[in-house]
C-alpha positions as CSV (number, residue, x, y, z in Angstrom):
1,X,-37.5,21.8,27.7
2,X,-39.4,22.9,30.0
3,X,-39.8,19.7,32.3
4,X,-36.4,19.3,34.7
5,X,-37.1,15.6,34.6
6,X,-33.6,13.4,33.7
7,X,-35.1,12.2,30.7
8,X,-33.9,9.5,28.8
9,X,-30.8,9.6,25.9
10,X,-33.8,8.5,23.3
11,X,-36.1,11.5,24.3
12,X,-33.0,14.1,24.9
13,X,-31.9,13.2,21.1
14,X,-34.9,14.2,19.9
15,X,-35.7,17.5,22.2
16,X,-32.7,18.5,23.9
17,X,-32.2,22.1,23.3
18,X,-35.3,22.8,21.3
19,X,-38.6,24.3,21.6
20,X,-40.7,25.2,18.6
21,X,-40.5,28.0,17.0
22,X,-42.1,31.1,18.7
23,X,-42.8,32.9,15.5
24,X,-44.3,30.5,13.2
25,X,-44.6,27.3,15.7
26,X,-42.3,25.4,13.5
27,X,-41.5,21.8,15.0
28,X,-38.6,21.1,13.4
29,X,-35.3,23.7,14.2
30,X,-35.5,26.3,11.1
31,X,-32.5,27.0,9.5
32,X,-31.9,30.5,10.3
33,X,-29.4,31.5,7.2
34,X,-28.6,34.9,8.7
35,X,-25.8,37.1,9.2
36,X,-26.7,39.5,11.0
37,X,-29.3,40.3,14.3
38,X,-31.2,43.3,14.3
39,X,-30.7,44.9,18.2
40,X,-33.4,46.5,20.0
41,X,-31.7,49.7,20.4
42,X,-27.6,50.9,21.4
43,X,-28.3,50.2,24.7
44,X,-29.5,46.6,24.1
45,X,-26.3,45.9,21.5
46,X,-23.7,47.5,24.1
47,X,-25.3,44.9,26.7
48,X,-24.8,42.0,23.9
49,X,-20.9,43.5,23.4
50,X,-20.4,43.6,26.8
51,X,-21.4,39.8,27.2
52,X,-23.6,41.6,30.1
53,X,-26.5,39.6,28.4
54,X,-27.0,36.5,26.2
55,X,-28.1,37.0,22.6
56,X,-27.5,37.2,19.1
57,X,-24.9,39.5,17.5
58,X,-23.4,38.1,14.1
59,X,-23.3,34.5,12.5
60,X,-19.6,33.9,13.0
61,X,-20.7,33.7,16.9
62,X,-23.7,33.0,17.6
63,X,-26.8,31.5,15.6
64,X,-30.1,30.3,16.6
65,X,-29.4,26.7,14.6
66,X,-26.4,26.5,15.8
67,X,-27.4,26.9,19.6
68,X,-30.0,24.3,19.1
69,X,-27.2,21.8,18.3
70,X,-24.8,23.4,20.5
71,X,-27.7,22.8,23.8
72,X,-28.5,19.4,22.6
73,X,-25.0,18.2,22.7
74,X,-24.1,19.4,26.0
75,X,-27.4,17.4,27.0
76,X,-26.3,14.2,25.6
77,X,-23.0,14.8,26.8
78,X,-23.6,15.6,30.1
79,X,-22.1,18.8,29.8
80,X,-22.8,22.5,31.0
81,X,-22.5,24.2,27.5
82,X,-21.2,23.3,24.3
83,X,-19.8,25.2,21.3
84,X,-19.7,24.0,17.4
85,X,-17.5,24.7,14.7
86,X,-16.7,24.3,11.4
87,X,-15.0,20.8,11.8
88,X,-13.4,18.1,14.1
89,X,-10.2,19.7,13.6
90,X,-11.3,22.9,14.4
91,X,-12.7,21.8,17.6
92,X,-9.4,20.7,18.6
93,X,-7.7,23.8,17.8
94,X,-10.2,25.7,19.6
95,X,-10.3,23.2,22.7
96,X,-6.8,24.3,23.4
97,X,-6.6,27.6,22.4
98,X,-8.1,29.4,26.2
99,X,-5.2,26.9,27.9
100,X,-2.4,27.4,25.5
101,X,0.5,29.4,25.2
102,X,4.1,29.7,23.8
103,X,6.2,27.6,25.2
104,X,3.5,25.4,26.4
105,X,2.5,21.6,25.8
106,X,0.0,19.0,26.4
107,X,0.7,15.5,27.1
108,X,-1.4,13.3,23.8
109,X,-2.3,9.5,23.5
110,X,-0.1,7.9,20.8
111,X,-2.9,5.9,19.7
112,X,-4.9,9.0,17.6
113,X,-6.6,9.9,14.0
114,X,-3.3,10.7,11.9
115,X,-4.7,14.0,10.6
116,X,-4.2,14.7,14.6
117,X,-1.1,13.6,15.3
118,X,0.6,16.0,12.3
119,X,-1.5,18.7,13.9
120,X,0.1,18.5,17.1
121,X,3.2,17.7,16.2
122,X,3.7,19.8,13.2
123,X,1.0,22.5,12.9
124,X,1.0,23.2,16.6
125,X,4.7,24.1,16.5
126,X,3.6,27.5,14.1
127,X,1.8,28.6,17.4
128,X,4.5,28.0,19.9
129,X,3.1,24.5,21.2
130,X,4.0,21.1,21.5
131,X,3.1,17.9,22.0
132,X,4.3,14.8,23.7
133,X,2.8,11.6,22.3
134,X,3.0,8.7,25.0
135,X,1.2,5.5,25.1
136,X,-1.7,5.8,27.8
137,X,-1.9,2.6,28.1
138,X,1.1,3.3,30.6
139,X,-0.1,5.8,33.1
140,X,3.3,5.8,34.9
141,X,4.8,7.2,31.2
142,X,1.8,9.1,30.8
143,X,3.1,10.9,34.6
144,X,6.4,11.6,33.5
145,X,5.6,13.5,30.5
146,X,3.9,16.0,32.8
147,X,5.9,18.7,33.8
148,X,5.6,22.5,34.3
149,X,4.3,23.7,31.0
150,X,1.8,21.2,30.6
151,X,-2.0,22.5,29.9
152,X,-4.1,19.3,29.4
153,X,-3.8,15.8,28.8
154,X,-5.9,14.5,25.2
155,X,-6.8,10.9,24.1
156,X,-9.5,9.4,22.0
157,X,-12.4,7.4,24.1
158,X,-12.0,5.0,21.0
159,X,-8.6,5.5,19.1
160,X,-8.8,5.8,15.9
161,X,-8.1,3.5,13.5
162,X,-8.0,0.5,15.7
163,X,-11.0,1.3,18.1
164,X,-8.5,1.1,21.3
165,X,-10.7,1.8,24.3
166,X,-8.8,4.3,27.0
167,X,-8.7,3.8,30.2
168,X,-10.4,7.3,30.9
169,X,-10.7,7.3,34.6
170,X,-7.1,6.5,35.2
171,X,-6.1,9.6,32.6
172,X,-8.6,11.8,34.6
173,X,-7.0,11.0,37.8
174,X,-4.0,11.6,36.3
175,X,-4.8,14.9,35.0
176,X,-6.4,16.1,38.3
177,X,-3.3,14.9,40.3
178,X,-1.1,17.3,37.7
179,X,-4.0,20.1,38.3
180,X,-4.6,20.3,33.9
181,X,-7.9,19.4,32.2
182,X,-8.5,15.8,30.2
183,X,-9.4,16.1,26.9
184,X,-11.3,13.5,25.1
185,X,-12.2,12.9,21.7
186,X,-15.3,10.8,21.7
187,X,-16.2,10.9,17.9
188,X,-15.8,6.9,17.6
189,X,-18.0,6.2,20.5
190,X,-20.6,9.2,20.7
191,X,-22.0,10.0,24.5
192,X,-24.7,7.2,23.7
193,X,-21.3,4.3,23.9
194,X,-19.1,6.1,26.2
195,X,-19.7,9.6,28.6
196,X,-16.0,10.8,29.3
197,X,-17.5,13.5,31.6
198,X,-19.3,10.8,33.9
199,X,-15.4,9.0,33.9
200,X,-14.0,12.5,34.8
201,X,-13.3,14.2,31.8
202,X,-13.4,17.9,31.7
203,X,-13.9,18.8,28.2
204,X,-15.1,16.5,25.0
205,X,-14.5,17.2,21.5
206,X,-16.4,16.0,18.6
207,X,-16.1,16.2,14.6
208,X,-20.0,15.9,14.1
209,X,-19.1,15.0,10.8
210,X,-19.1,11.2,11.3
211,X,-21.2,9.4,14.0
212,X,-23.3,12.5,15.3
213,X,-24.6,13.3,11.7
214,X,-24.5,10.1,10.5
215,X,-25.3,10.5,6.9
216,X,-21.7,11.9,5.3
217,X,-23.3,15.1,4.1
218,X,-21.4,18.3,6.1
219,X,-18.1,18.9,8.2
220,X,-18.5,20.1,11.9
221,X,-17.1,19.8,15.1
222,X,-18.0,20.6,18.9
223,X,-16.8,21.2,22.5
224,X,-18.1,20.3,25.1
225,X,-17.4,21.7,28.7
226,X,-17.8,19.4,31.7
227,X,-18.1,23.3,33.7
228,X,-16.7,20.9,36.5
229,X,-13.2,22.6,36.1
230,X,-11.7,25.0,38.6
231,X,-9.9,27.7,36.4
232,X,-9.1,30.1,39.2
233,X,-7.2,28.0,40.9
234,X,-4.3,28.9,39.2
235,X,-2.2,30.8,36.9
236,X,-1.9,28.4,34.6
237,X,-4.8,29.2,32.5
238,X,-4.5,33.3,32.3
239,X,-7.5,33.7,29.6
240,X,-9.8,32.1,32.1
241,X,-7.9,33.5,35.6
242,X,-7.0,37.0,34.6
243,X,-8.6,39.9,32.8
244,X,-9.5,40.2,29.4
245,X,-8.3,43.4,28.0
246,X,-10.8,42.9,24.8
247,X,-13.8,43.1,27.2
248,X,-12.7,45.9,29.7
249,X,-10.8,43.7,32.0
250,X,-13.9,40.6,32.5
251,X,-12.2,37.5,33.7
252,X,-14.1,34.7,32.6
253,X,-13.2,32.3,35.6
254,X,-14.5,34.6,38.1
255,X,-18.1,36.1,36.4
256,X,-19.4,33.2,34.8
257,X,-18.6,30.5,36.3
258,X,-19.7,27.2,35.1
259,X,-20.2,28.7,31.9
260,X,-16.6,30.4,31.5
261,X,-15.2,27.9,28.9
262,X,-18.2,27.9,26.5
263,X,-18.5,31.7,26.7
264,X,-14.9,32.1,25.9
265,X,-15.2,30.0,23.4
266,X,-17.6,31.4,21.9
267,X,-16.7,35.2,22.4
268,X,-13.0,34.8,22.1
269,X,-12.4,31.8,20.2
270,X,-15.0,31.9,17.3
271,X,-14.8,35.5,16.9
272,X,-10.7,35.8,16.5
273,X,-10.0,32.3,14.4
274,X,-13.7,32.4,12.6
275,X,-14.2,28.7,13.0
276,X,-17.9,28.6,12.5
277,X,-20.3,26.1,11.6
278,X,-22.5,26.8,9.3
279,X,-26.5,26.6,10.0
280,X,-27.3,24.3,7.2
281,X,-24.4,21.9,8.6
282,X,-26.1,22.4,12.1
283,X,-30.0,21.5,10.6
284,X,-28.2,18.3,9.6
285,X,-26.5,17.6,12.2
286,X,-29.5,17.9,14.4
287,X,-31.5,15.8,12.4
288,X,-28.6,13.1,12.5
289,X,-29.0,13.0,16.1
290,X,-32.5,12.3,16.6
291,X,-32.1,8.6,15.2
292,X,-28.5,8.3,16.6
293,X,-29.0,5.4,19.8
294,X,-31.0,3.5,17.0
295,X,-27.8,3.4,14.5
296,X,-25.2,2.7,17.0
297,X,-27.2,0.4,18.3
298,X,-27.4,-1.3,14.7
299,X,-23.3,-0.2,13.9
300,X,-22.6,-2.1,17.2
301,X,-24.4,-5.6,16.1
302,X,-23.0,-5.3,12.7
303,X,-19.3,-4.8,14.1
304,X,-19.2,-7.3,16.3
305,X,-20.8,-9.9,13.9
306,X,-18.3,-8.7,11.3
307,X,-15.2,-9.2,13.6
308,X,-16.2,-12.5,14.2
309,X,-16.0,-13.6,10.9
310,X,-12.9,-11.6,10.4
311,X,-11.1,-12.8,12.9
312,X,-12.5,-16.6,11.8
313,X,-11.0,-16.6,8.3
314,X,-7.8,-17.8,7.0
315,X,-7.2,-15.0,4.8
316,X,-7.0,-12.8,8.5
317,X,-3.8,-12.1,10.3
318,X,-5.5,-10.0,13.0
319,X,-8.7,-8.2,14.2
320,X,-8.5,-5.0,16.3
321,X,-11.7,-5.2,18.2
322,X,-12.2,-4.7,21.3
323,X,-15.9,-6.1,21.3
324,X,-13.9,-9.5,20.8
325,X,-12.9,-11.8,23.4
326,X,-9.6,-12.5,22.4
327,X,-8.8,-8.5,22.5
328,X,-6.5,-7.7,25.3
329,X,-8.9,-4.7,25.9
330,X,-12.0,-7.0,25.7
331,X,-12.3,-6.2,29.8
332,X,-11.6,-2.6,29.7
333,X,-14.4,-2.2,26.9
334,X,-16.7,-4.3,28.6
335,X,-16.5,-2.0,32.1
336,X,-16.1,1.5,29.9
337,X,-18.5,0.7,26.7
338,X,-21.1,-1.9,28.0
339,X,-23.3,-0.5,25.1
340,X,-20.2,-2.0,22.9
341,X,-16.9,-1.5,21.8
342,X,-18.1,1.0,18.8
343,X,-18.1,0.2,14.9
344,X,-14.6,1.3,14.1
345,X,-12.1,-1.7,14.1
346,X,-7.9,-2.8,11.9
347,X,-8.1,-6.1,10.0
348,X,-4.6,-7.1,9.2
349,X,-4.8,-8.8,6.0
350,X,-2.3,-11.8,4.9
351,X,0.0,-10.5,2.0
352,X,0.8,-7.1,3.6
353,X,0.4,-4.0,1.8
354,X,-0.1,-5.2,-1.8
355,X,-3.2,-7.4,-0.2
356,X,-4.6,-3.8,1.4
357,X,-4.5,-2.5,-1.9
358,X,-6.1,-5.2,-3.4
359,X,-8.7,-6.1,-1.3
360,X,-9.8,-2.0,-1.1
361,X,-9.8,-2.2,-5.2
362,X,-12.5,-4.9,-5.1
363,X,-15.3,-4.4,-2.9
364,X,-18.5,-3.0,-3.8
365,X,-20.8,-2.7,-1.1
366,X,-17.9,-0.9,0.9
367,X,-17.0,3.0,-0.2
368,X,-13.7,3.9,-0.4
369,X,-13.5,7.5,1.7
370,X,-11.6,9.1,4.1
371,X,-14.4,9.3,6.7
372,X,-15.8,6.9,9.4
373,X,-18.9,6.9,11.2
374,X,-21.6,7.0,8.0
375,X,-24.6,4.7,8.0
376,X,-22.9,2.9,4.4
377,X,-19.8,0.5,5.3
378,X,-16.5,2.3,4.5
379,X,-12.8,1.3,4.3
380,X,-9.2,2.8,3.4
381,X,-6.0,2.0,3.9
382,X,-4.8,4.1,6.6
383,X,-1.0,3.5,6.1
384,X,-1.0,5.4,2.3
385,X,-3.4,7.5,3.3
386,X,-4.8,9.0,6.6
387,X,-1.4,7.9,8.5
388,X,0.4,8.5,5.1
389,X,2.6,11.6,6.9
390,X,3.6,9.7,9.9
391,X,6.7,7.6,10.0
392,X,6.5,3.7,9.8
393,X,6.9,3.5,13.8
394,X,4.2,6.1,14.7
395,X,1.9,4.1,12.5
396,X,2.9,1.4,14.3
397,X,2.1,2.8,17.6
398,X,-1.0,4.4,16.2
399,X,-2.5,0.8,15.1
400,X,-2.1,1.8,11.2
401,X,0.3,-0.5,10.5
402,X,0.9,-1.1,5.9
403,X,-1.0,-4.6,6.5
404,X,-3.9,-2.9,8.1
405,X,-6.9,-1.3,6.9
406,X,-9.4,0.4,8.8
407,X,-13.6,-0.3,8.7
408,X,-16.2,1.6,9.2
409,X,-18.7,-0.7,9.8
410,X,-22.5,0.3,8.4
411,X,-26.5,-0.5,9.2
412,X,-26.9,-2.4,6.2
413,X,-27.0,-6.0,6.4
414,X,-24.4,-7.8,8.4
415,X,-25.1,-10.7,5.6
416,X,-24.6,-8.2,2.7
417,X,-21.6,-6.4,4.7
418,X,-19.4,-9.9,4.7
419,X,-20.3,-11.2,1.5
420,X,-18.6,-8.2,0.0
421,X,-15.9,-8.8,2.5
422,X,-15.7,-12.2,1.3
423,X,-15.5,-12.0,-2.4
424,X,-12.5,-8.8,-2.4
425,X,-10.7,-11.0,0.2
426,X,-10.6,-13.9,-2.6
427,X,-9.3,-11.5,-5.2
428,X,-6.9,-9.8,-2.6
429,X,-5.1,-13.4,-1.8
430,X,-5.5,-14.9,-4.7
């Protein structure tokens, strides 16, 4: 936009990153379903190649859908560019991939998405890395995992599946004291709950597929760069330091600045692994985002009305919430999320895992998926099946223990939301 003025997290959801369309005037972002980009002549695609000037090349890099998205994220985040993918997963793999080596590790929350934790400690091993899992809820521990090869601390700003609030200001300190970036994940919370960059967070990953799109329809993921980050000042990060042989010796670090992450992201990272999101995904995405303060704002109420009445009933052992008073994070949410603790929450049920089950097999309202963050009220069983690869004590530690099951609390009615609750608790512990 053309106004400079800090505008407001309703308006930039809505305009960030988009003008209307010089050709036809459109309002809404076209989707440009393109592969290629005609240039204006050799001596305007060398300039492209060169990354001498900004422009479109070919789809697996850059498109003019995907940039929309790509701007309007960075807005929301806070953040000096951004770069999407093809999914959440994606965007971790390529958050890491500038700061990573052989031999090298990071130092990870415990408390993640299960799907994560088997990346990092099993996928990442095929690439040379590693990762140390440590609970962050002790930063001393968190300390003494660092050592000489580590490149970056990560955590979720709301762990997934019990909705643990970090403590991302401590982590940040930490990671600035070690010299290494913090990573957050803030797919549970989205920037309108929590803005890691503001706690000091250098980058931000996404998967756009839940909260950000809203509406379960396409896969993506994103990147944020805080551009805060000082990558010359050491060797420790050599794709951002030292010259890139695949663009006649260029060291990001030193000629572009701010921008150094999200280019190399962009002109290393989705050209060599080919993560790209899709414009279509991207049109949705951006439409997701316009109404997004309005449904957290409704996800929020809902939660915290629901784990109310959880935590209320008989038929309850526990109710991982931070939005609760009882939570021993109630305090740390309240300073870090005063907008509210997110919609994402454990109910441990009485009768263990054959209770779960039972209680998944009979609601109606609620959809059965392995996703989180859609408008409809969703629940699974974490332990056999999004934790299903971890051992018994990493689901533990992760919050997905067998008599836990993880919601996704919806917009619908809160009324409607525990009825259904109600009745498949009856036949669960019958």
């Amino acid at each position: 936009m053309s106004d400079d003025r800090q505008l407001g997290f309703d308006t930039l959801q809505i305009h960030a990153g988009t003008e209307p369309d010089p050709a036809t005037g459109a309002r809404q972002v076209p989707i440009y379903q393109t592969t290629a980009y005609v240039f204006k002549d050799a001596d305007h695609a060398a300039r492209l190649f060169n990354l001498e000037e900004v422009g479109y090349i070919y789809s697996r890099l850059t498109n003019p859908t995907v940039a929309a998205l790509q701007n309007r994220i960075a807005a929301l985040e806070g953040g000096a560019g951004a770069v999407c993918c093809s999914s959440g997963h994606a965007a971790q793999i390529m958050a890491l991939f500038p700061l990573m080596g052989p031999g090298l590790n990071i130092v990870a929350s415990n408390k993640l998405y299960g799907g994560t934790v088997t990346q990092f400690t099993q996928t990442f091993k095929r690439f040379g890395w590693s990762a140390k899992l440590v609970d962050f809820d002790d930063p001393a521990a968190v300390e003494a995992a660092i050592d000489d090869n580590t490149r970056a601390l990560f955590c979720e700003s709301l762990a997934n599946p019990a909705g643990v609030p970090t403590d991302i200001p401590a982590m940040a300190a930490i990671a600035d004291k070690a010299g290494v970036p913090l990573v957050v994940d803030n797919t549970a919370a989205t920037p309108y709950l929590c803005n890691p960059i503001e706690m000091g967070a250098t980058l931000v990953v996404h998967s756009t597929t839940k909260y950000l799109t809203g509406n379960g329809t396409v896969t993506g993921g994103a990147i944020v760069d805080s551009g805060k980050f000082d990558w010359m000042a050491s060797d420790k990060f050599p794709s951002l330091s030292q010259p890139e042989p695949a663009y006649h010796g260029i060291t990001f670090g030193a000629a572009l600045g701010p921008m150094a992450y999200t280019f190399h992201g962009i002109a290393i990272g989705l050209r060599d692994l080919g993560m790209t999101m899709n414009p279509q995904a991207a049109h949705y995405t951006l439409m997701g985002i316009e109404t997004l303060s309005l449904r957290m704002e409704k996800h929020v109420e809902n939660a915290q009305q629901v784990a109310e009445w959880l935590e209320a009933d008989p038929r309850i052992d526990s109710v991982s919430y931070a939005g609760l008073a009882s939570s021993p994070y109630h305090a740390r949410g309240k300073e870090l999320f005063p907008k509210g603790a997110g919609a994402l929450f454990t109910v441990g049920v009485k009768g263990g895992y054959d209770a779960c089950v039972k209680l998944v097999d009979s609601l109606k309202l609620f959809s059965h998926v392995a996703n989180l963050g859609d408008t409809r009220s969703l629940i699974i069983h974490s332990a056999s099946t999004t934790h299903r690869q971890l051992s018994p004590e990493q689901q533990e530690a992760a919050g997905a223990g067998a008599n836990v099951v993880r919601i996704s609390i919806g917009t619908e009615n809160a009324a409607d939301i525990i009825a259904d609750l109600d009745q498949a608790l009856t036949a669960a512990t019958a």
